[in-house]
C-alpha positions as CSV (number, residue, x, y, z in Angstrom):
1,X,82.6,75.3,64.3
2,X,85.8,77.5,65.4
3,X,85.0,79.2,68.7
4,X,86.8,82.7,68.2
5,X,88.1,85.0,71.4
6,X,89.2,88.4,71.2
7,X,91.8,89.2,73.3
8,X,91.2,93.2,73.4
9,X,92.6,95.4,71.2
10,X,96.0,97.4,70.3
11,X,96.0,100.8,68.5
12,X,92.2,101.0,68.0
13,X,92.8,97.2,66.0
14,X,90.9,94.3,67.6
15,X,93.1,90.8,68.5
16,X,91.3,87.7,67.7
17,X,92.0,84.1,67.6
18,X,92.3,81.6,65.6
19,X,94.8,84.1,63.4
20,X,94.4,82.9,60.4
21,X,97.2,83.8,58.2
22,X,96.3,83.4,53.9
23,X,99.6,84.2,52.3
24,X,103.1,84.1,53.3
25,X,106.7,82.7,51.4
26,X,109.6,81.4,53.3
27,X,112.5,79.8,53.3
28,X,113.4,78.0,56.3
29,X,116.7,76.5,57.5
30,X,118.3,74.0,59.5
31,X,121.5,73.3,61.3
32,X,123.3,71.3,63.3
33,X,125.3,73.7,66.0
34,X,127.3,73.0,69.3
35,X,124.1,72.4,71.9
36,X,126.6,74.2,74.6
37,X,126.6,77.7,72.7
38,X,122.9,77.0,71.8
39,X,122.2,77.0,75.8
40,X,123.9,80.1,76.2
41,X,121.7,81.6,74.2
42,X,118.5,80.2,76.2
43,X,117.4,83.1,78.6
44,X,116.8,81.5,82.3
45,X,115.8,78.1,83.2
46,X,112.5,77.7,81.8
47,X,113.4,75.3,78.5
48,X,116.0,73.2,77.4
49,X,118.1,72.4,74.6
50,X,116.9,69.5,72.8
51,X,120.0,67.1,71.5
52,X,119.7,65.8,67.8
53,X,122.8,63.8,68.5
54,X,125.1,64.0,71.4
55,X,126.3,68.0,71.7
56,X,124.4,68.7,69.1
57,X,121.4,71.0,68.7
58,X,119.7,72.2,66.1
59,X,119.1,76.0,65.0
60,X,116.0,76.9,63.0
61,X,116.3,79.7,60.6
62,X,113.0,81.0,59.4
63,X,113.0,84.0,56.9
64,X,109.4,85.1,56.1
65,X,107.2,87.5,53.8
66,X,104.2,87.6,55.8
67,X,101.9,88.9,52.3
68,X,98.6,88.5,54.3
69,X,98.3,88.3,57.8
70,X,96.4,90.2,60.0
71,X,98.8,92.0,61.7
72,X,100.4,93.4,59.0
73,X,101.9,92.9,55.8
74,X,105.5,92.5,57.3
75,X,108.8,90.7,57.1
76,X,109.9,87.9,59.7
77,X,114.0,86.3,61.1
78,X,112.6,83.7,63.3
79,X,115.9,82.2,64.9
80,X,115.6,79.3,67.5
81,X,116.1,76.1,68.6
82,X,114.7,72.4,68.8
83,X,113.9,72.4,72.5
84,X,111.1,71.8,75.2
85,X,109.9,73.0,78.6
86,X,112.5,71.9,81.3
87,X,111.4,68.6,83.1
88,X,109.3,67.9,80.3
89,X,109.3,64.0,78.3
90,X,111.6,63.5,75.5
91,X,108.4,63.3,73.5
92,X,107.9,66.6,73.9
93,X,109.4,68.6,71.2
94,X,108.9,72.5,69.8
95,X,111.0,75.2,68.8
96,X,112.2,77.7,71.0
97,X,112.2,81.7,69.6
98,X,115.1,83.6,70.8
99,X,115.5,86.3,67.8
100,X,112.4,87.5,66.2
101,X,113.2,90.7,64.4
102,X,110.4,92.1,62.4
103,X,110.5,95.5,60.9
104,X,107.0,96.7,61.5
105,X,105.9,98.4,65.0
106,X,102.2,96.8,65.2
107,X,103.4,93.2,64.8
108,X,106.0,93.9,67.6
109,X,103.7,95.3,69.7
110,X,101.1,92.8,69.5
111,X,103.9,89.8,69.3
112,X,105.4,91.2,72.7
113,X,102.3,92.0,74.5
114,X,100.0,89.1,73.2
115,X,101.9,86.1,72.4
116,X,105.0,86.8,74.5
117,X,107.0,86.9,71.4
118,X,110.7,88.4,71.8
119,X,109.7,91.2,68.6
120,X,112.0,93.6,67.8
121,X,111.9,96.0,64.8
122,X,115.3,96.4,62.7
123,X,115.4,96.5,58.5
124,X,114.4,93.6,57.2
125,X,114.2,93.3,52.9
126,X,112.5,90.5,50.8
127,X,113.7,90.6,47.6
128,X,112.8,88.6,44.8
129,X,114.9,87.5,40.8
130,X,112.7,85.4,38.5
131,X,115.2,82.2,39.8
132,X,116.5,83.7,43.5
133,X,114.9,84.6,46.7
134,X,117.7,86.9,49.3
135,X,116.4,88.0,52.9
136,X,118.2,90.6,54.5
137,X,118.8,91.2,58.2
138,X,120.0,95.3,59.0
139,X,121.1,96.5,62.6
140,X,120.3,100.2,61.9
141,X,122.7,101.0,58.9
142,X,124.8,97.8,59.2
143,X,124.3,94.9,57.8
144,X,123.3,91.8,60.3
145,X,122.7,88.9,58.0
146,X,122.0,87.9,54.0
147,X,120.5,84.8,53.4
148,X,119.8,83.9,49.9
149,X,118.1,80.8,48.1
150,X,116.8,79.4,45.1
151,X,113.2,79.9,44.2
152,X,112.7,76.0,44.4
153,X,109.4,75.2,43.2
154,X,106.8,73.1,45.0
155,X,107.1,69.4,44.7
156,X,103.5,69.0,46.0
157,X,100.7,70.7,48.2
158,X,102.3,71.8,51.6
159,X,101.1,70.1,54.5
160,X,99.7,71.3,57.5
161,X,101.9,70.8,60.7
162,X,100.2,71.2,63.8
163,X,103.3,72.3,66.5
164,X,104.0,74.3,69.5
165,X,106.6,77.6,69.4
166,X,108.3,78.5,72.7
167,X,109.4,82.3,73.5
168,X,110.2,83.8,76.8
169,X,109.9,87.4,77.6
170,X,109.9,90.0,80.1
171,X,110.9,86.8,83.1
172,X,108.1,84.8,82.2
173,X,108.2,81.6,79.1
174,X,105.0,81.2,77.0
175,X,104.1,78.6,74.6
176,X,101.8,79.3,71.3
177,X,99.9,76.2,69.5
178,X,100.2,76.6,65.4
179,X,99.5,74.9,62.5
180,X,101.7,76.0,60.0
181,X,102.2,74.9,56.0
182,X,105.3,73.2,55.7
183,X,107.2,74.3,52.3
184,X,108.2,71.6,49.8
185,X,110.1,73.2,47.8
186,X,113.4,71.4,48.5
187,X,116.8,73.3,48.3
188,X,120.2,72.4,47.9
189,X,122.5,72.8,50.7
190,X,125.4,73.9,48.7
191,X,123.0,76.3,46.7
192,X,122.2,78.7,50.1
193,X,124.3,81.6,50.6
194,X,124.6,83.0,54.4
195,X,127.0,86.1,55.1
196,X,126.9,87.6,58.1
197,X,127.5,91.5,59.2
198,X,127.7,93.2,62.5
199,X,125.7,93.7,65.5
200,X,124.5,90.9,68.0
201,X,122.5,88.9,66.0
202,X,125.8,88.5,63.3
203,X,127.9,87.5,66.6
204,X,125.5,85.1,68.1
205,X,125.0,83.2,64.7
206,X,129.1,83.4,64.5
207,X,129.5,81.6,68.3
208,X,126.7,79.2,66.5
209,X,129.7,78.3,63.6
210,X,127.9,79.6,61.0
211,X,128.2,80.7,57.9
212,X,128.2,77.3,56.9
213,X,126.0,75.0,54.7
214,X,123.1,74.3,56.3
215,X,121.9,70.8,56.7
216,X,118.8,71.2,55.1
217,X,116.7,74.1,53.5
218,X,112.9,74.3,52.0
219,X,111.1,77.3,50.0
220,X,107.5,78.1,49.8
221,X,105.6,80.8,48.5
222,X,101.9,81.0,49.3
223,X,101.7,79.6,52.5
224,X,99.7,79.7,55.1
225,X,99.2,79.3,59.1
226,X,96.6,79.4,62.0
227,X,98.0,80.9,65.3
228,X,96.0,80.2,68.8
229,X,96.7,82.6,71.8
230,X,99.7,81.9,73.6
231,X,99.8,81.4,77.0
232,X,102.2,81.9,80.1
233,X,103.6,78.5,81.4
């Protein structure tokens, strides 16, 4: 039996966990970027870069039509890193959220002030072809970022991976237990297109060295996740 806790409430909406999430698609990215500009990215001391070969760290790029969640039908960037709680064992591995533009006001609010979630609200546009997927990224009128992918259909039932995200926000870092469906819909490296525009975001995935291919790339649509309440470490 699932105990459930209500964390209180924001605009007249009550928070509870487990968040059970029944429907989302997303593509999700990986690269392999110079671990030195991925640590200047890390705000304070709190976690560090995890290495997937020497200098090397790897950015997660996680695009996301959230079509049934209970914060909001809303669109998701999720940029971070491979990385873990400083001092911790190798053993220990998550992903670290710096960027987590969203482009509704509820989500933010409850993302900042709940999960410790680095929210923001800028444009964001899911936009679907019969054969092509393309996520776009706005700072105010300006573009930020255009990723686009194949509509790769599943190769089998997702699985269920039970993981930890790490965020930091407002001085303090926070970690947030998930289980999350992993997409199997597998994409072709040469067959993802990334432009980037202006603003921060653009020149922070530029010291990064993208655009560029990325090393591997999954789509999924119908998706889904279980959040737990994150907590301050």
């Amino acid at each position: 039996m699932t105990l459930t806790t209500t964390w209180g409430s924001i605009q007249g909406q009550e928070i509870t966990f487990p968040m059970e999430v029944d429907d989302f698609t997303s593509a999700t990215l990986g690269f392999s970027v110079p671990a030195a500009a991925a640590r200047a990215l890390l705000p304070g001391d709190a976690f560090e870069i995890v290495e997937v070969g020497p200098g090397v760290a790897q950015l997660i790029v996680s695009l996301v039509d959230y079509r049934s969640n209970p914060w909001g039908d809303y669109n998701e960037v999720n940029l971070g890193f491979l990385a873990r709680p400083a001092g911790a064992g190798e053993e220990v591995i998550g992903s670290f959220v710096y960027r987590m533009p969203v482009d509704q006001e509820f989500t933010c609010l409850a993302g900042n002030q709940v999960m410790g979630f680095p929210k923001t609200v800028m444009g964001i546009d899911a936009d679907y072809t019969e054969t092509h997927a393309s996520f776009v990224l706005r700072d105010g009128d300006l573009l930020s970022l255009r990723v686009t992918v194949p509509r790769a259909a599943p190769l089998g039932e997702p699985t269920r991976n039970e993981t930890v995200s790490y965020s930091y926000l407002d001085g303090a870092p926070y970690e947030t237990p998930l289980a999350m469906d992993l997409a199997t819909g597998a994409v072709e490296a040469d067959q993802v297109v990334v432009e980037l525009g202006s603003g921060p975001i653009a020149d922070e995935l530029r010291s990064l060295g993208l655009p560029c291919a990325p090393d591997f790339a999954s789509y999924g649509e119908r998706l889904g996740a279980v959040f737990q309440l994150g907590t301050a470490l």
